[in-house]
HTML snippet that shows the backbone in 3Dmol.js (N, CA, C, O; Angstrom):
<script src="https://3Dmol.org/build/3Dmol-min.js"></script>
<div id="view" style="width:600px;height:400px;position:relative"></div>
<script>
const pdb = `
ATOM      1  N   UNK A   1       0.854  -1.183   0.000  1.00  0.00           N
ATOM      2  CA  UNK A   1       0.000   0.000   0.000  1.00  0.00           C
ATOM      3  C   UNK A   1       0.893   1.238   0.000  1.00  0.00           C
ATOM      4  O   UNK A   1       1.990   1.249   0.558  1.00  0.00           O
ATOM      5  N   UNK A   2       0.483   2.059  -0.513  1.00  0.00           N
ATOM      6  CA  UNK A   2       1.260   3.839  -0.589  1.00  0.00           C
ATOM      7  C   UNK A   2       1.261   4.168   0.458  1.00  0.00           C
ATOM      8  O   UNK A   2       0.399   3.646   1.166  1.00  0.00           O
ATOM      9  N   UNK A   3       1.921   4.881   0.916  1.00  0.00           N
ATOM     10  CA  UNK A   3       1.919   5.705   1.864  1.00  0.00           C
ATOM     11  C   UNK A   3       0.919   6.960   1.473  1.00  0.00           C
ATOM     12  O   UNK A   3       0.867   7.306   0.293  1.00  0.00           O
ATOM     13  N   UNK A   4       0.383   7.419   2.145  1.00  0.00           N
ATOM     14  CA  UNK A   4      -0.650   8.517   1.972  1.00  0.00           C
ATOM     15  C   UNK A   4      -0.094   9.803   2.949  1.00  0.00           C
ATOM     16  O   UNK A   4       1.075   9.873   3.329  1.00  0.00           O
ATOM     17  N   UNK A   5      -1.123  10.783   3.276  1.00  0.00           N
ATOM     18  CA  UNK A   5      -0.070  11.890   3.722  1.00  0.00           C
ATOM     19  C   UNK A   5      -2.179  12.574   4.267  1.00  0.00           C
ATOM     20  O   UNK A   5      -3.364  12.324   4.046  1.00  0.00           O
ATOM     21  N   UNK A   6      -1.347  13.414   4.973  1.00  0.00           N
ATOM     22  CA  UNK A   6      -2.787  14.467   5.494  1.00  0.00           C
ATOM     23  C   UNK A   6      -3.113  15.325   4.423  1.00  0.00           C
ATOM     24  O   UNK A   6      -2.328  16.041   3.802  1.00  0.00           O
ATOM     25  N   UNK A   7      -4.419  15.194   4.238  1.00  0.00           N
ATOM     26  CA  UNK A   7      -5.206  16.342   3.482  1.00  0.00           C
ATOM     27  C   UNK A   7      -4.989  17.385   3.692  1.00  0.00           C
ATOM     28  O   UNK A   7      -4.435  17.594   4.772  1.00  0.00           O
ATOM     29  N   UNK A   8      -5.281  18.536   2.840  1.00  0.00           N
ATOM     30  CA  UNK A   8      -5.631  19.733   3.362  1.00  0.00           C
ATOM     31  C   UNK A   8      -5.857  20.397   4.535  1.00  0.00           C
ATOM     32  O   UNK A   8      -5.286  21.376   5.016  1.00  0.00           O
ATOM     33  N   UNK A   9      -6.902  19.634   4.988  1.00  0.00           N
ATOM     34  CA  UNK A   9      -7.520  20.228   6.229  1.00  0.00           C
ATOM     35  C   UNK A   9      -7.508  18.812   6.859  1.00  0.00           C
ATOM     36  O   UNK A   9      -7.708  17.819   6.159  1.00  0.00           O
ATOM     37  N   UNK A  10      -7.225  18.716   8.444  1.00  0.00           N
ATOM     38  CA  UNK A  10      -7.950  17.701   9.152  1.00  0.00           C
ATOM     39  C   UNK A  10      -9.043  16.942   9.826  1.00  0.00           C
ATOM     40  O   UNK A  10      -9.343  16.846  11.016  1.00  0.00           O
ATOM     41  N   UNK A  11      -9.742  16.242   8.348  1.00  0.00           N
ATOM     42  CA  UNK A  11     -10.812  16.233   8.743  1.00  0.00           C
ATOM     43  C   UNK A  11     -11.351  15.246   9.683  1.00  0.00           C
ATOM     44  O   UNK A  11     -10.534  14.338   9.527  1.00  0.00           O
ATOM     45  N   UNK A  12     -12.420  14.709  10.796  1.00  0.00           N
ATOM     46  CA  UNK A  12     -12.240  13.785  11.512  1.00  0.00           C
ATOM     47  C   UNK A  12     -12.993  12.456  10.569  1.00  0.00           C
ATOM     48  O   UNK A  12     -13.973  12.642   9.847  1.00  0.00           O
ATOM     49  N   UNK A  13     -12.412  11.310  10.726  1.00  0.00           N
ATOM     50  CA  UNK A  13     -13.308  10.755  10.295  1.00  0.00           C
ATOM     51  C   UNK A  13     -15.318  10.767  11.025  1.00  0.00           C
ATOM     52  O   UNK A  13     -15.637  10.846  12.211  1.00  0.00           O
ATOM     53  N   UNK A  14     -16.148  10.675   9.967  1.00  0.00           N
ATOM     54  CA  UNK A  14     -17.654  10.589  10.784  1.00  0.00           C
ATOM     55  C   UNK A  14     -17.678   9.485  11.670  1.00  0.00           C
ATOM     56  O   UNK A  14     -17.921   9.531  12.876  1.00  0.00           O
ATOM     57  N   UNK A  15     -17.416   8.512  11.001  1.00  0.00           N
ATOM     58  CA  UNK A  15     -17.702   6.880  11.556  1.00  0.00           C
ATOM     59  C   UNK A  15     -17.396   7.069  12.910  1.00  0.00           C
ATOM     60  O   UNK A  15     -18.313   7.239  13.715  1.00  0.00           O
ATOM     61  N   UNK A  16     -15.694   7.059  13.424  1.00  0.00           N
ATOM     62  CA  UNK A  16     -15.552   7.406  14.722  1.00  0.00           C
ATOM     63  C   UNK A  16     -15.901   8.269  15.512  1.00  0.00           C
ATOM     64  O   UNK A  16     -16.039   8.099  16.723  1.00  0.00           O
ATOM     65  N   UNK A  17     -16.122   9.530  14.758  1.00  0.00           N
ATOM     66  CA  UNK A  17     -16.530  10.545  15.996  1.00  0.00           C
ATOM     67  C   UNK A  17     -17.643  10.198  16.055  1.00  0.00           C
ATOM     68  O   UNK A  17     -18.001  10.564  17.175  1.00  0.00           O
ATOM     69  N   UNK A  18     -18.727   9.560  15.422  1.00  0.00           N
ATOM     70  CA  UNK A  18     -20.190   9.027  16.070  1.00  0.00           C
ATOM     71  C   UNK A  18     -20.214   8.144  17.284  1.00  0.00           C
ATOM     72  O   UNK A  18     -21.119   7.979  18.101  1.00  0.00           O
ATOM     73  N   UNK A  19     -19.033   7.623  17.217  1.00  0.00           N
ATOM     74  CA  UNK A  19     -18.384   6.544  18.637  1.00  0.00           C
ATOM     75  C   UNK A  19     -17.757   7.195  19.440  1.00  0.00           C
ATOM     76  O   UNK A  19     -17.308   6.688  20.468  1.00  0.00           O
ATOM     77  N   UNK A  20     -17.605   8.448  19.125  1.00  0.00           N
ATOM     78  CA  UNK A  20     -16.836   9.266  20.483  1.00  0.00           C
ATOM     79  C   UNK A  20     -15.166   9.109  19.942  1.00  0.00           C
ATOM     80  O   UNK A  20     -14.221   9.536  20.607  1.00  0.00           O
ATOM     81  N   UNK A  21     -15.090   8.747  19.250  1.00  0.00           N
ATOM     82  CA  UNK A  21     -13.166   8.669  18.844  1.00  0.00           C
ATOM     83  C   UNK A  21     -12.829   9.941  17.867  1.00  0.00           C
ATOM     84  O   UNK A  21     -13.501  10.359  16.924  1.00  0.00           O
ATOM     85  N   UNK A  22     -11.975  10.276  18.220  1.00  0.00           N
ATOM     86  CA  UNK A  22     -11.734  11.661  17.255  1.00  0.00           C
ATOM     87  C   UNK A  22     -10.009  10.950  16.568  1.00  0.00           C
ATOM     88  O   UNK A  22      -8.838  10.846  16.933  1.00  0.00           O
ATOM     89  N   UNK A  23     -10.624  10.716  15.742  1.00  0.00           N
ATOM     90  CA  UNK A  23      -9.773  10.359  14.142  1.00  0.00           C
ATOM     91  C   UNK A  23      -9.422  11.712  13.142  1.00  0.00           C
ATOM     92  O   UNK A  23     -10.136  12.635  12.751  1.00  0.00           O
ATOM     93  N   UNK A  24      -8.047  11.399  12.930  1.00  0.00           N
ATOM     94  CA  UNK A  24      -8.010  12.279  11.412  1.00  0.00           C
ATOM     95  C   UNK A  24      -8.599  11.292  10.574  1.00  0.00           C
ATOM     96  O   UNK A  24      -8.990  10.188  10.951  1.00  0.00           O
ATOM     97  N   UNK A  25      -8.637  11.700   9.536  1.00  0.00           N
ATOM     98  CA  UNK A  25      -8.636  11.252   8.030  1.00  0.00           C
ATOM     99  C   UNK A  25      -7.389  10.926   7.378  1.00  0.00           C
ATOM    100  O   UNK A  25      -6.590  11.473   8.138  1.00  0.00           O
ATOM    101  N   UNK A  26      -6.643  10.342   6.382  1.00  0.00           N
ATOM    102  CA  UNK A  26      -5.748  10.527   5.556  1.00  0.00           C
ATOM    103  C   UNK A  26      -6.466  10.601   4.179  1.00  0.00           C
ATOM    104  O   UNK A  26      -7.612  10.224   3.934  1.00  0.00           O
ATOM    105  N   UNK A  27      -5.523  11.188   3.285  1.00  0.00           N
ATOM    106  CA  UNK A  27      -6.142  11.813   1.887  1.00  0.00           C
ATOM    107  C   UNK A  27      -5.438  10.656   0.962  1.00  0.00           C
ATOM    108  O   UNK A  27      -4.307  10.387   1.366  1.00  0.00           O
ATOM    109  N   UNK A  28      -5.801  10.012  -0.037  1.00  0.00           N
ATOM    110  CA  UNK A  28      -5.260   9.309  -1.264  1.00  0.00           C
ATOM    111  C   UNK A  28      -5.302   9.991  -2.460  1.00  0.00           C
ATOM    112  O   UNK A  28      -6.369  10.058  -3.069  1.00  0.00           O
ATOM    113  N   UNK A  29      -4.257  10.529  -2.908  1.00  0.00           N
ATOM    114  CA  UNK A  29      -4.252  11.327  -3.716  1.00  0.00           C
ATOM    115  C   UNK A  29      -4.457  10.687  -5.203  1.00  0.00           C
ATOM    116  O   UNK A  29      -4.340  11.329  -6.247  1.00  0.00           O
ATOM    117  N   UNK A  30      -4.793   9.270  -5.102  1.00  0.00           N
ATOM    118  CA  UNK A  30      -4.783   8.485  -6.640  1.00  0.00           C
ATOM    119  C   UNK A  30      -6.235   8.090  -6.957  1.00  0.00           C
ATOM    120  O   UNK A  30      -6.726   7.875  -8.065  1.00  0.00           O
ATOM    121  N   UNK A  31      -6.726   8.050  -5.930  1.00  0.00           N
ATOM    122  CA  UNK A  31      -8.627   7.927  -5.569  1.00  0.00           C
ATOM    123  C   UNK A  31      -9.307   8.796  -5.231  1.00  0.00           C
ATOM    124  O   UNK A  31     -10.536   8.787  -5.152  1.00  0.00           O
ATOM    125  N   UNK A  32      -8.194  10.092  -4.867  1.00  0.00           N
ATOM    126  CA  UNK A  32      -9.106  11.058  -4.608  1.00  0.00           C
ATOM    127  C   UNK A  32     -10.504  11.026  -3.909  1.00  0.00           C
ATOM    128  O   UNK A  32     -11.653  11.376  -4.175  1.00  0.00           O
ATOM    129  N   UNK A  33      -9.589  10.217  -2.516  1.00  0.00           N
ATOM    130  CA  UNK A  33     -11.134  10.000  -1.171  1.00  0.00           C
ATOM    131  C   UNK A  33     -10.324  10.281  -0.013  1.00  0.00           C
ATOM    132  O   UNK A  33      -9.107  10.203  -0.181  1.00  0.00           O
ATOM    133  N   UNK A  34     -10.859  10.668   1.403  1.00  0.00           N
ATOM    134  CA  UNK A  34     -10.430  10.390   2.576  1.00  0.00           C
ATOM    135  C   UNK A  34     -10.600   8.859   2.760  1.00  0.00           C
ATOM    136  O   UNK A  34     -11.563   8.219   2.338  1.00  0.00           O
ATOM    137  N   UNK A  35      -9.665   8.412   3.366  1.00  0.00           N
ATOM    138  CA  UNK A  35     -10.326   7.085   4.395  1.00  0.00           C
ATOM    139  C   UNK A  35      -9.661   7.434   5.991  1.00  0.00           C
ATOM    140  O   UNK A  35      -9.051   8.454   6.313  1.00  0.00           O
ATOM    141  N   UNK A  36      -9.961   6.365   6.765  1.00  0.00           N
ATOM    142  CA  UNK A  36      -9.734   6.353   8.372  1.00  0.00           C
ATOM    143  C   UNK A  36      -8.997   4.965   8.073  1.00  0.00           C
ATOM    144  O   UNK A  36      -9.295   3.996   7.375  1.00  0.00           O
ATOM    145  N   UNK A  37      -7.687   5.341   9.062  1.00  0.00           N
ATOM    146  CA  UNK A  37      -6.766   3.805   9.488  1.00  0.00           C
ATOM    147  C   UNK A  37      -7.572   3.436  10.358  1.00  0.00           C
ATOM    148  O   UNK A  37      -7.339   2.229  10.417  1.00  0.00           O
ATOM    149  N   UNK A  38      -8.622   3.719  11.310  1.00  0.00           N
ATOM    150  CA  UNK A  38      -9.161   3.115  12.357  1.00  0.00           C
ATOM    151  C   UNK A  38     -10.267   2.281  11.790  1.00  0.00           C
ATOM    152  O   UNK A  38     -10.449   1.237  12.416  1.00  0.00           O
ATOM    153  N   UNK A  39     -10.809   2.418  11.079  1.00  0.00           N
ATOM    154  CA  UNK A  39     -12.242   1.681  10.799  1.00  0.00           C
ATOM    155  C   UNK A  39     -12.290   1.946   9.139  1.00  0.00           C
ATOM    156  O   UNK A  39     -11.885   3.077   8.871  1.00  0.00           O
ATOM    157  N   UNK A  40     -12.663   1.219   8.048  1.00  0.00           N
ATOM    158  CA  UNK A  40     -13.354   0.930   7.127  1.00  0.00           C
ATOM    159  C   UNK A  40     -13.731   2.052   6.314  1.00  0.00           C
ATOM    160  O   UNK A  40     -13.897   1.876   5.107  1.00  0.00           O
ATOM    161  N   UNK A  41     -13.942   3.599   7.021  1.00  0.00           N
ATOM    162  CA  UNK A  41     -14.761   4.455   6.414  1.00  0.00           C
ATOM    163  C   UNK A  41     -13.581   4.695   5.424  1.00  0.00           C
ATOM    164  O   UNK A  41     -12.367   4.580   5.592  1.00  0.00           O
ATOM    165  N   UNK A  42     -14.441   5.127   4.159  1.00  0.00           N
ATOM    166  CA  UNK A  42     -13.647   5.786   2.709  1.00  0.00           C
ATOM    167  C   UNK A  42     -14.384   7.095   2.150  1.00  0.00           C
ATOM    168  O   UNK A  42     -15.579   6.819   2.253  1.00  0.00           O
ATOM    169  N   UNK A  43     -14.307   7.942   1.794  1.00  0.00           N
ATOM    170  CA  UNK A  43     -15.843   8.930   0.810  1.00  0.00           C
ATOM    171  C   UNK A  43     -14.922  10.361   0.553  1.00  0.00           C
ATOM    172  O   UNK A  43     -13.883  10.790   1.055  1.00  0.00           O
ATOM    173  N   UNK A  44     -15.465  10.650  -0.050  1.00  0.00           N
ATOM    174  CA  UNK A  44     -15.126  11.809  -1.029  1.00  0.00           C
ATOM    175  C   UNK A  44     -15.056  12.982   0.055  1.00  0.00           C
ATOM    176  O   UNK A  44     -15.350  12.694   1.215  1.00  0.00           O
ATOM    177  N   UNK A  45     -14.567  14.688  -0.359  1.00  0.00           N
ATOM    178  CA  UNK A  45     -14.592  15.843   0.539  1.00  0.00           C
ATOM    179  C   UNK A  45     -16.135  16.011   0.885  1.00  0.00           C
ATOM    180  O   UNK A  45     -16.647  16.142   1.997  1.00  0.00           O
ATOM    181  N   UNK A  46     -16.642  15.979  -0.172  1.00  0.00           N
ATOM    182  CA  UNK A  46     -18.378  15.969  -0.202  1.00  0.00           C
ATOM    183  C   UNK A  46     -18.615  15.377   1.049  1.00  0.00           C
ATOM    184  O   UNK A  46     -18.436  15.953   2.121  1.00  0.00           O
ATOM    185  N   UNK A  47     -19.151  13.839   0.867  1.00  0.00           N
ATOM    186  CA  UNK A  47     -18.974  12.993   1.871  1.00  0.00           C
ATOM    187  C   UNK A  47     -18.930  13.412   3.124  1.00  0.00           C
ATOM    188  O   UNK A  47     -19.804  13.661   3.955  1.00  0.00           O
ATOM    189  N   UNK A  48     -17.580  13.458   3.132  1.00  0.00           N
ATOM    190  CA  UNK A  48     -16.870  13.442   4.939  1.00  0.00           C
ATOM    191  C   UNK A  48     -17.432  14.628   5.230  1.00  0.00           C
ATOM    192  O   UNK A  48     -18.015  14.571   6.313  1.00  0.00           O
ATOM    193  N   UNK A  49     -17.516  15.985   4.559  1.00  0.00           N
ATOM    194  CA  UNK A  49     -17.888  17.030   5.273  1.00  0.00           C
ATOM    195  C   UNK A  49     -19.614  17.142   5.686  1.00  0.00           C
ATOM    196  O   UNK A  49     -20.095  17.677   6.685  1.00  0.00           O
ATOM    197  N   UNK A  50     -20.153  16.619   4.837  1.00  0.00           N
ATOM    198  CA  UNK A  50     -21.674  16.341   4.768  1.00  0.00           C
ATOM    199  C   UNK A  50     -21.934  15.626   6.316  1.00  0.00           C
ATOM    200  O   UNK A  50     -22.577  16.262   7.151  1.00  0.00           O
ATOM    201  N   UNK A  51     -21.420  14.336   6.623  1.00  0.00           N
ATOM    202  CA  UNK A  51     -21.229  13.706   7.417  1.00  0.00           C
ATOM    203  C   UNK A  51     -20.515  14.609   8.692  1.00  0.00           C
ATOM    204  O   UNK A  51     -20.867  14.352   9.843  1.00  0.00           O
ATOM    205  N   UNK A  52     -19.990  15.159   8.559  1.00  0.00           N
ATOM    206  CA  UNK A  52     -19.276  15.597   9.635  1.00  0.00           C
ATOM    207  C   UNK A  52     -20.179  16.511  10.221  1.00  0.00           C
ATOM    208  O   UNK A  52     -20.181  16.579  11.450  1.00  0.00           O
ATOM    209  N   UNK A  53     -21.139  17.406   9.409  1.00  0.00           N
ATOM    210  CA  UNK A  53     -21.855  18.344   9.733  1.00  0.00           C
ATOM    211  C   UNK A  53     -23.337  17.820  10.600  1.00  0.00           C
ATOM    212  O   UNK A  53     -24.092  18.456  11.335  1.00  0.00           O
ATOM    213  N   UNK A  54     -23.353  16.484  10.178  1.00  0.00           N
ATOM    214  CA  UNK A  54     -24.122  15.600  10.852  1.00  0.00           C
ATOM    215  C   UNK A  54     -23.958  15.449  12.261  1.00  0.00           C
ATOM    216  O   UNK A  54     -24.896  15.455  13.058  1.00  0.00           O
ATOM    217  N   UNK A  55     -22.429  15.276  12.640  1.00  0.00           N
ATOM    218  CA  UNK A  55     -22.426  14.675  13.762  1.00  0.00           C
ATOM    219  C   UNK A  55     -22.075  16.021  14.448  1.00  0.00           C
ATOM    220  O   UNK A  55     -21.692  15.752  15.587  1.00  0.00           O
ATOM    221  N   UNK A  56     -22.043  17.586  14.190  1.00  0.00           N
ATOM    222  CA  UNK A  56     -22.026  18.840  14.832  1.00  0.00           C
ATOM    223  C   UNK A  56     -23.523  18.841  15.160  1.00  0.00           C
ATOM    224  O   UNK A  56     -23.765  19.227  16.303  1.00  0.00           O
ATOM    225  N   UNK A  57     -24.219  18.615  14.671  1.00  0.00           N
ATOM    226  CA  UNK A  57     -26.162  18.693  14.939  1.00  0.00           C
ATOM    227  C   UNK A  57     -25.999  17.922  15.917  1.00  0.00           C
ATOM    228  O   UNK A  57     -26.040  18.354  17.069  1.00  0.00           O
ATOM    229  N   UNK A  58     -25.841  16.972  15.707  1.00  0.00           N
ATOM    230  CA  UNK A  58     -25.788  15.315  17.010  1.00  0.00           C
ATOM    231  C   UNK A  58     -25.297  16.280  18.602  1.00  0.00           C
ATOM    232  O   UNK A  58     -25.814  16.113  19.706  1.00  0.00           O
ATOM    233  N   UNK A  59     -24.203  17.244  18.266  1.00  0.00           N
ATOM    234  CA  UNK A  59     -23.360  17.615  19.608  1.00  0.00           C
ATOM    235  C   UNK A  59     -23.996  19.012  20.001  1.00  0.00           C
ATOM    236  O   UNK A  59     -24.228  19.336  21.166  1.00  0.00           O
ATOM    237  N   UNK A  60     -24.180  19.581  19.201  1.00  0.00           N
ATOM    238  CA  UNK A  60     -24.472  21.287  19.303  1.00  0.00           C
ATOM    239  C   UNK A  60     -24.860  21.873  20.258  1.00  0.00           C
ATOM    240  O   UNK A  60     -24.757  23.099  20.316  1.00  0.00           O
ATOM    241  N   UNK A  61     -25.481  21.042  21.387  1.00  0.00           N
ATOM    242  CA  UNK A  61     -25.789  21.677  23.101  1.00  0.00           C
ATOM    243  C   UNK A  61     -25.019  20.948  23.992  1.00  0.00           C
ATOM    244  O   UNK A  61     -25.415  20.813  25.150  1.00  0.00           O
ATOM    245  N   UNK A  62     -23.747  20.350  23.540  1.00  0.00           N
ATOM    246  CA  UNK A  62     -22.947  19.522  24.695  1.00  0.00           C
ATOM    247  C   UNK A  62     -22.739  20.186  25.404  1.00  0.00           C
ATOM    248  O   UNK A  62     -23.012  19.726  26.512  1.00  0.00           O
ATOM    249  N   UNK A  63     -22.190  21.569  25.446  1.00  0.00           N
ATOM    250  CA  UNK A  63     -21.498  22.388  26.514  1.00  0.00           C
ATOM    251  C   UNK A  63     -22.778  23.296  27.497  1.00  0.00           C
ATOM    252  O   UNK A  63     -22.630  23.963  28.521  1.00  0.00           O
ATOM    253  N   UNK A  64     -23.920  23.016  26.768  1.00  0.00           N
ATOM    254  CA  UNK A  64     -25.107  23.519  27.442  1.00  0.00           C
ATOM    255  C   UNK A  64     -25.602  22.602  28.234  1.00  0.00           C
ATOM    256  O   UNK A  64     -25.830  21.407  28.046  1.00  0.00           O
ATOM    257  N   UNK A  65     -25.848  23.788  29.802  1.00  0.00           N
ATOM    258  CA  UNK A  65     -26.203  23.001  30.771  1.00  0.00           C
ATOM    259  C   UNK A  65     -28.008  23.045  30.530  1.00  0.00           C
ATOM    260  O   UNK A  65     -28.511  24.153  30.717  1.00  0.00           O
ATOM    261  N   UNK A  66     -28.874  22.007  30.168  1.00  0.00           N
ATOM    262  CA  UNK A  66     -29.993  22.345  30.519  1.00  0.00           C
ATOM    263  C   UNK A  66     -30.791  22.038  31.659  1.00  0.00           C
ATOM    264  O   UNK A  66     -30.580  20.993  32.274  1.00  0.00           O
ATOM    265  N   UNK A  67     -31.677  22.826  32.007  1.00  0.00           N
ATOM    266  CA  UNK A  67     -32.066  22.712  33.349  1.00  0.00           C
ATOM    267  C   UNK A  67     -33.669  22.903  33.460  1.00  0.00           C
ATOM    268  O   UNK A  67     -34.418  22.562  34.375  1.00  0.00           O
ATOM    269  N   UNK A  68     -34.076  23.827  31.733  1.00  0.00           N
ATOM    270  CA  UNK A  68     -35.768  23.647  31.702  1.00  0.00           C
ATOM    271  C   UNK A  68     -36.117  22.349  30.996  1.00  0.00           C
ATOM    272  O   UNK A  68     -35.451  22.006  30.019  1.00  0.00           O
ATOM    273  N   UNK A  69     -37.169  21.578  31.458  1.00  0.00           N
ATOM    274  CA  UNK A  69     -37.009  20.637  30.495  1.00  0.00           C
ATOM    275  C   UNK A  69     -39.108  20.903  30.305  1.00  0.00           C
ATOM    276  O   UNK A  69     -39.878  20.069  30.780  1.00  0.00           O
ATOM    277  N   UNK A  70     -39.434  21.722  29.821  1.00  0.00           N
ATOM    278  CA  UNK A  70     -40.544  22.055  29.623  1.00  0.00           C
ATOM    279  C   UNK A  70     -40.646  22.223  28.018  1.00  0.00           C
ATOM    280  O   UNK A  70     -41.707  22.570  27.499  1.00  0.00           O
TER     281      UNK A  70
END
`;
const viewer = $3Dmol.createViewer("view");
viewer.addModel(pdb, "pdb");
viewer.setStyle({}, {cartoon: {color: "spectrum"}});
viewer.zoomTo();
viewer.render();
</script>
């Protein structure tokens, strides 16, 4: 296998951060996809960022304490 190198930007993989693991990505510059050494996931910038924006909705009141629950 090639050695691959970091993308652009570091993106996390989705797969893991839905499990709570915060993964980079590595970039393949011959397939032109991210994948994760940790798990299986592969997909395009599209993709991963689509996905990623997914799992910011999933988190978006973590740091909020709530306390009305009305």
């Amino acid at each position: 296998m090639a050695q691959a190198g970091k993308g652009r930007l570091n993106y996390r993989c989705p797969s893991c951060f839905m499990r709570d693991l915060d993964i980079d990505m590595f970039y393949d510059k011959e397939k032109k996809e991210y994948y994760c050494i940790r798990c299986p996931f592969t997909g395009t910038e599209e993709e991963v960022v689509k996905l990623n924006e997914m799992a910011k909705f999933r988190y978006k009141n973590i740091s909020d304490r709530i306390t009305d629950f009305d």
